[in-house]
C-alpha positions, -999 to +999 in steps of 0.1 A: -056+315+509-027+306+535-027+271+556-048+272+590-018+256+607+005+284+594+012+316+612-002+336+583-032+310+582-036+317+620-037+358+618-059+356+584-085+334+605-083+364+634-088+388+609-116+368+591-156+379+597-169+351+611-202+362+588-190+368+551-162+348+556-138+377+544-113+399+553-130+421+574-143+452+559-147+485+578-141+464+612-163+469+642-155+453+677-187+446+699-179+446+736-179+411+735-144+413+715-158+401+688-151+416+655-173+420+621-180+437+588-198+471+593-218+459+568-223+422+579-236+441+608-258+464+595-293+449+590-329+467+576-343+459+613-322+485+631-341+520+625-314+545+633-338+572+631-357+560+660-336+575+687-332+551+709-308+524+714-312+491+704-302+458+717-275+442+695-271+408+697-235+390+686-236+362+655-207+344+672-217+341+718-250+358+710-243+380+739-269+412+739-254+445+737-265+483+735-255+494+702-250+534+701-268+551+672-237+550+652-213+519+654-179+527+666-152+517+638-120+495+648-092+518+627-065+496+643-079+465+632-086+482+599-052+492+588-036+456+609-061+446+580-050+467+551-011+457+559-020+422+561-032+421+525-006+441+515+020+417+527+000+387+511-001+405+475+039+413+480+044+375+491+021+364+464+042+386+440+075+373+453+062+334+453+052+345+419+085+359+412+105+326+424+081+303+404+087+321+372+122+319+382+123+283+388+100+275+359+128+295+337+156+275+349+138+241+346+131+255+309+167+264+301+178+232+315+154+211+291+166+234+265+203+224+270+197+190+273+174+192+243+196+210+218+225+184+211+194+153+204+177+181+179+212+187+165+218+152+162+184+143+146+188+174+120+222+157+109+205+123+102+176+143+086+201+160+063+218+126+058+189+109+051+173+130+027+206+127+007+205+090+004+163+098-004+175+118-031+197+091-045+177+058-041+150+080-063+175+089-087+180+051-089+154+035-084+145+058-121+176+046-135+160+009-125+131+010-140+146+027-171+165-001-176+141-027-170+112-012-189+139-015-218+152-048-209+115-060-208+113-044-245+141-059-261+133-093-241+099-088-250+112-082-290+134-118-293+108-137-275+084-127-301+110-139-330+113-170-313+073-174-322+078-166-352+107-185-359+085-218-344+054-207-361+075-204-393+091-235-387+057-254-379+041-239-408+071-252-434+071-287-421+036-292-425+034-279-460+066-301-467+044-337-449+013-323-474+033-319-502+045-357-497+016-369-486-017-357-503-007-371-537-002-403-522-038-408-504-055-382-535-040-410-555-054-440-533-089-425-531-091-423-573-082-460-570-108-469-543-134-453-565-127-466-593-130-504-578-157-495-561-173-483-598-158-517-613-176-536-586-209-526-595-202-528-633-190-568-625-223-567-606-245-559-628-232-578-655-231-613-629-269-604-632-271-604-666-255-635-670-278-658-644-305-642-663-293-659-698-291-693-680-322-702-695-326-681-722-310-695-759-306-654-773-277-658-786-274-623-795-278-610-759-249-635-751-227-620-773-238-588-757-233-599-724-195-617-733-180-587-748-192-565-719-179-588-695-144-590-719-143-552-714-142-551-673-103-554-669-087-552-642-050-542-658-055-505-652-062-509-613-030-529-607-012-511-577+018-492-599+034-479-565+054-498-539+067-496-508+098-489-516+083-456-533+066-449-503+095-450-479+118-429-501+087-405-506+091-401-468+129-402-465+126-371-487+102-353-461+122-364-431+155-347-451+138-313-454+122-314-420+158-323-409+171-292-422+144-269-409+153-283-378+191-272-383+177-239-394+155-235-367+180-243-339+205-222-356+176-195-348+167-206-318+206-207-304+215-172-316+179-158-299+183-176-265+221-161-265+208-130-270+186-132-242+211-145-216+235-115-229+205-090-219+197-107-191+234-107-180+239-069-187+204-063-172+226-080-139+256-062-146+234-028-145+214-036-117+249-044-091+268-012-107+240+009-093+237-014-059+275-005-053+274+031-065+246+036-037+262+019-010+294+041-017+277+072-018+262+059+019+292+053+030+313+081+018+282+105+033+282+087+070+320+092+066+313+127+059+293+131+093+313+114+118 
């Protein structure tokens, strides 16, 4: 549909039934001027088998006119009608035309402007898969080497245990050793007064009880049990002299499990470190290798 302020809008609103609001379709021009459909004008009221004329009247001044039996067509307005649509299909064809034609142009100017950023990103696609590629291979060489730094880590630290458990277990046996005779020894002695004590006891009993008594016989008894009760045996035979060189003896073999022990210890922590260290060494050897390879591929590109 063309603009009303337009000379095309213009003629399409003269050629326009003011009824259907169409392009006028077999045309008829009433006397008044004023032009419509054939159809628009056509209505079930009008008997055209009556034989008489009847009054017409116009849907646009309402001016009353004899219509003849048979409308007269308007064959000029008809075909100014047929050319004007065929001169709006050609202009809609060549509008259609120019806008493909413009559309085309914008498209191949995208298109240029577009293919050096795609050709750019598919060379820092390519470039980064590359590096991808590496860092995996890497990061499998990384976790090879840890999983077996871990292992052998994992394998001294567990000798270490056993060297302190081992060395734990020694000492103590070595203090038992030392000691348990010594207080196995004092025990038999405390029992053995404490036996003694109830003997001399029993026999201080005895004796108050023969205070008054003149049984001589049960004196005698009573004396040579009494004479019996020495205390010789339960004389302390050890010293403590004895007992400090008992100990200087378990501080000299605890003193060497110590030597042995750090001797261990020194020779496993060393071990470590050197794993450790290599696990470093390992670890920047790959770092560099992949920052080469980065640079020797962005040196590739540029």
């Amino acid at each position: 549909m063309m603009a009303h302020g337009s000379p095309e809008g213009c003629l399409e609103s003269e050629l326009t039934c003011p009824i259907c609001l169409h392009l006028l379709l077999d045309p008829v021009t009433l006397p008044c001027a004023h032009s419509f459909c054939l159809v628009c004008l056509e209505t079930p009221e009008r008997d055209k088998t009556s034989g008489f004329d009847q009054a017409l009247c116009c849907p646009v001044c309402g001016q009353e006119h004899l219509s003849p039996e048979s409308l007269p067509r308007n064959i000029k307005l008809k075909q100014i009608v047929e050319n004007y649509k065929a001169s709006s299909i050609s202009g809609e064809l060549q509008s259609s035309a120019e806008d493909n034609s413009l559309v085309d142009a914008e498209t191949n100017e995208r298109r240029s402007r577009l293919n050096p950023v795609i050709t750019s990103l598919q060379e820092k696609l390519a470039l980064v898969d590359d590096l991808a590629s590496k860092e995996k291979a890497r990061e499998a060489a990384v976790k090879a080497a840890h999983a077996d730094l871990r292992k052998d880590v994992s394998s001294v630290l567990e000798e270490i245990a056993e060297l302190v458990k081992t060395y734990s277990t020694t000492a103590l046996k070595l203090l038992e050793a030392e000691l348990r005779p010594r207080e196995d020894a004092v025990g038999k002695r405390v029992r053995m007064l404490s036996d003694l004590q109830k003997q001399l006891r029993t026999a201080e009993l005895q004796v108050n009880t023969l205070m008054d008594e003149a049984d001589d016989a049960c004196l005698s008894d009573v004396e040579n049990q009494v004479s019996s009760l020495t205390l010789e045996p339960l004389q302390d035979s050890s010293s403590d002299l004895e007992l400090s060189s008992s100990l200087k003896k378990v501080c000299e073999k605890i003193e060497h499990q110590n030597t042995q022990l750090r001797l261990g210890l020194g020779s496993a922590l060393t071990y470590v470190s050197l794993l450790l260290l290599y696990g470093m060494c390992m670890s920047s050897c790959c770092k560099f290798a992949s920052s080469f390879f980065s640079d020797v591929c962005v040196g590739e590109r540029l």
